[in-house]
N, C-alpha and C positions, 0 to 999 in steps of 0.2 A: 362431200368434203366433211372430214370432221369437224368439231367446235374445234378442237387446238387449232387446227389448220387454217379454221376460218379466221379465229384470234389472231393468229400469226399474220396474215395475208393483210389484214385492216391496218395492221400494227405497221405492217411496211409499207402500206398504200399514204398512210398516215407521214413516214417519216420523210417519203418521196417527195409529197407534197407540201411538207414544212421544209425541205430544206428548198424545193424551185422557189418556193412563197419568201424566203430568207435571202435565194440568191439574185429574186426581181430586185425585192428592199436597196441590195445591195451593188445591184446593180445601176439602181436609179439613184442612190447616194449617189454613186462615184460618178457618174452622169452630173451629177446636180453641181458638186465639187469641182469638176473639171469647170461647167460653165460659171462659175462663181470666178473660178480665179481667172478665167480669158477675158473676163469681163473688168477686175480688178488689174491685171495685168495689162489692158487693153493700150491703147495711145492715148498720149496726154491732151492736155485739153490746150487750145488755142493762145498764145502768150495774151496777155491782156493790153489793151489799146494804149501806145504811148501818150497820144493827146485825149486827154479825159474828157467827155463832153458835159458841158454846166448846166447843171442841174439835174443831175441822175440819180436816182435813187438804186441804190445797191449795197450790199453787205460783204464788206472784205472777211475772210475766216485766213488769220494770217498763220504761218508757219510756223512753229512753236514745238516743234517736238510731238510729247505726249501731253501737251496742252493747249489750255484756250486762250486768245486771244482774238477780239473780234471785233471790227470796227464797222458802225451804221452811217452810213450817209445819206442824205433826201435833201436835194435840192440847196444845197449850200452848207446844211446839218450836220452834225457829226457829234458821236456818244463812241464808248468803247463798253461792252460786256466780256471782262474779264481780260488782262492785261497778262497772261503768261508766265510762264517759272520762272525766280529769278535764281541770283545765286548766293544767296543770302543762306546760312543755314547758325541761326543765333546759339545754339545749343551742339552744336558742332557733332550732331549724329551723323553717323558713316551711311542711312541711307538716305540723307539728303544733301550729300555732296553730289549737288545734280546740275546738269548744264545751264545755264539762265538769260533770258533774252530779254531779258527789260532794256540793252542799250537797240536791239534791234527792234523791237515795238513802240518805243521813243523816235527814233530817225524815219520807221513808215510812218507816224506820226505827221511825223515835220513834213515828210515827202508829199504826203497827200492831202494832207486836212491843213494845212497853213494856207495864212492870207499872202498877200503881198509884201507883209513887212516879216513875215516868218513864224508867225505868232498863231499857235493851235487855241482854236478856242470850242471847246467839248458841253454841249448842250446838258451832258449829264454822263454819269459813271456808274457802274452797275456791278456789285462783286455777287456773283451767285452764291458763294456759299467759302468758308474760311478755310480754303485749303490753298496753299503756295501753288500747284500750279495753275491757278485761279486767278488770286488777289496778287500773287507774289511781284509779280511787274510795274503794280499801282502807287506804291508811294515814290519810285521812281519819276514814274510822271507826271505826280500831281506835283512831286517838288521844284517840278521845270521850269526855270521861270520865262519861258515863251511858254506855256502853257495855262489855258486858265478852265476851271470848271465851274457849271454854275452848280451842281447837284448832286450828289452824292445817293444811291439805294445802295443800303446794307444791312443785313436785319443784323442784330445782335450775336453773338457767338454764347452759345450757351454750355460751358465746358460738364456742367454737371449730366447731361442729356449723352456726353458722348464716350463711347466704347472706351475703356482703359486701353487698350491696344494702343489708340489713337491719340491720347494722352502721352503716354510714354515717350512713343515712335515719331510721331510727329509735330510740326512746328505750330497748330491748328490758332494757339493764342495768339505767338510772336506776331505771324504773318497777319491777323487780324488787328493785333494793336499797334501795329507800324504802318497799317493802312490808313487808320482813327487818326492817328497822331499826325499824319502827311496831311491828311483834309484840315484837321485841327490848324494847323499850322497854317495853312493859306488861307483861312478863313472859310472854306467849304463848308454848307449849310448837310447834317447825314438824315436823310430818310430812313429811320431806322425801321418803321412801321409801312412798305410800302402797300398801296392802294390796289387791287386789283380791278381798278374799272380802266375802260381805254383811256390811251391818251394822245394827241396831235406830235409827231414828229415829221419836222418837214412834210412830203406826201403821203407822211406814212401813219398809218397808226399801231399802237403799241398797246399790248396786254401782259401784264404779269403775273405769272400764276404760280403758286405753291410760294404764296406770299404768307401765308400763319405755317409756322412748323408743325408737325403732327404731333398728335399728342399719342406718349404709349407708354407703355409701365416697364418697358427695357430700354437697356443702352443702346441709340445710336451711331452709325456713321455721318461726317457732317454732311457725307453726299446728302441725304435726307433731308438737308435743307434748302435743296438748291433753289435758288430762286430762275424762274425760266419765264423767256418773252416768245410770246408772239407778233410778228410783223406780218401785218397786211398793207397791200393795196389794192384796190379797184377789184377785189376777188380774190387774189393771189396771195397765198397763206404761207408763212414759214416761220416755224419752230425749233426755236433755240432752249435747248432741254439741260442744259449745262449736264451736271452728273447727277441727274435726277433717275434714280431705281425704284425698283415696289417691294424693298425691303420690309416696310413697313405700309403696304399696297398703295404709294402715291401716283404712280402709273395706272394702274387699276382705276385710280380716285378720277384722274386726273385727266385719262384721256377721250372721257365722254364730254365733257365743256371743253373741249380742244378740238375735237373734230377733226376730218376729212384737212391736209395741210399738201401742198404742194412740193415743198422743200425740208425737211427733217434734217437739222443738227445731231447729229446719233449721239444718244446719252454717254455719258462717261466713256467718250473715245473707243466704244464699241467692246467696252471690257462687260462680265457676264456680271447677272444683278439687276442690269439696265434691260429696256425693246425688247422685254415680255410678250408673248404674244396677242392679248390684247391689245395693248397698246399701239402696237404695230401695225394691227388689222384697223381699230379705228383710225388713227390717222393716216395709213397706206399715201405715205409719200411717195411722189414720183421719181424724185431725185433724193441721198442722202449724203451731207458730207460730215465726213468721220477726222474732225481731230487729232491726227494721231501720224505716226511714222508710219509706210508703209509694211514693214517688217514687225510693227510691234500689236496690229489690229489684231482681235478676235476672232479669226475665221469663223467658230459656232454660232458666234452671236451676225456677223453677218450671214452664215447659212441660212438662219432660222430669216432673217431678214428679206431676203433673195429670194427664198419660198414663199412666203407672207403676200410679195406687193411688187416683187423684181423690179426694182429702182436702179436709175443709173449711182453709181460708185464715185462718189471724188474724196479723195484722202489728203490732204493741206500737205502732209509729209513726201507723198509721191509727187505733188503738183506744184512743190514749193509754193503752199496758198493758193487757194482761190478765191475768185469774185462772182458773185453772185450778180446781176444788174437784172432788177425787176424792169419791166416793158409795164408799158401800159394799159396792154391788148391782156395782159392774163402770160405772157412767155417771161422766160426765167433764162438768161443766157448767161455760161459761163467760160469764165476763162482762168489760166493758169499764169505760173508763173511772173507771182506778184512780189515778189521777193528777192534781192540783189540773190547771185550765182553766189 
């Protein structure tokens, strides 16, 4: 054979070969993609038990749209991390004419966490970071007067740190000094500087971390600041990431003192930025619940998720809410449909 001939012959053995090599890849995408969504698509989860039993520790993730709103209970206990969007838009920009459920995370309130005379009484309030659909719910119900707080964690809002984008477009002060102002008013004590060592909640204990904001010589988002907990008991690990990304590598930073967790909060509602792969593979949660409408999740970012650790799926949007109820044993059992139809 000649050289051309042999040139030629490698040149096509070559393209044979990259395109079966391109059509596995491609194959096992759309493989991967089908079982992603029968899994997301799958049946819902169990209604949640009408008579509550007393003294159970567990974590409501209530229904909120493309927001957080998140209430802790242990044994009589009860805090909220991050109360949901409201509809408050003080500067009357066109893209915060957005839906708002502070009167529905006010009434789960009352529903669940009330004593006998009707009166919420909240061991502590926790804003992750100065965005509406966050904090936006919160001076709502701190103004309530069945409701009482004893504590406040909020770090500062540091407007000069954040993007002009975000200045402009968004409500990032408002929503922060109408939060200040609500605590202010009832007399709430603000942790502006919170502690990252553990602390006792009912059976549970608490961790919070990406509690100093990062320091760096460009503008950030105020996701960057999210302040995020850890809940344990007796073993059983579960991390609440608020909208915490590695923009600025706090994920990276962050997820070697986090470890191995059994239940993942998916950062920022499973939009892209957030569940790097690092971060993913160290904490390799079993179960993740995502924040978020069903229609509105990230599909990439759960692909890449579903590859990583293949965790079961619960989306508050599909499941109208769900409850987490830590066991004792180390089990994590959930249910849906926490939330009036």
């Amino acid at each position: 054979m000649s050289k051309t001939k042999t040139v030629i012959a490698i040149a096509s053995a070559a393209v044979v070969c990259g395109a079966a090599a391109f059509g596995a890849v491609a194959l096992r995408n759309s493989a991967a993609k089908k079982h992603l969504t029968e899994k997301l698509e799958g049946e819902l989860l169990p209604a949640a038990p009408q008579v509550t039993e007393e003294g159970r520790d567990c974590i409501h993730f209530l229904s909120t749209w493309s927001s957080d709103a998140i209430l802790l209970e242990s044994d009589g206990h009860f805090a909220m991390v991050d109360a949901g969007e409201d509809t408050d838009n003080p500067r009357n920009l066109p893209g915060l004419e957005l839906p708002g459920f502070e009167q529905e995370v006010l009434s789960y309130l009352k529903r669940h966490a009330a004593d006998e005379n009707g009166k919420v009484h909240l061991d502590f309030v926790l804003g992750t970071h100065a965005h509406s659909d966050h904090l936006g719910g919160f001076d709502t119900i701190i103004a309530d007067p069945d409701v009482t707080v004893d504590r406040a964690y909020l770090k500062p809002y540091d407007a000069s740190q954040i993007t002009e984008n975000e200045i402009v477009e968004w409500d990032n002060q408002e929503v922060y000094d109408q939060m200040v102002q609500a605590l202010e008013a009832r007399g709430v004590p603000i942790v502006s500087e919170p502690s990252d060592e553990p602390f006792a909640f009912g059976n549970l204990t608490l961790t919070m971390f990406n509690t100093v904001d990062p320091v760096t010589q460009k503008k950030v988002g105020e996701n960057d600041q999210s302040l995020c907990l850890l809940v344990e008991k007796n073993g059983t690990r579960v991390f609440l990431a608020a909208d915490l990304d590695n923009k600025s590598g706090d994920e990276s930073r962050l997820a070697p003192l986090i470890g191995k967790v059994d239940l993942l909060k998916v950062g920022h509602h499973s939009y892209s930025g957030s569940s790097t792969p690092k971060f993913i593979r160290t904490l390799s949660p079993a179960a993740c619940v995502i924040t978020n409408r069903f229609e509105s999740m990230d599909r990439d970012t759960l692909s890449r998720i579903e590859r990583l650790c293949s965790p079961q799926f619960y989306a508050t949007g599909k499941e109208n809410g769900v409850l987490a109820v830590l066991g004792d044993n180390g089990e994590i059992t959930y249910y849906g449909q926490i939330m009036p139809s």
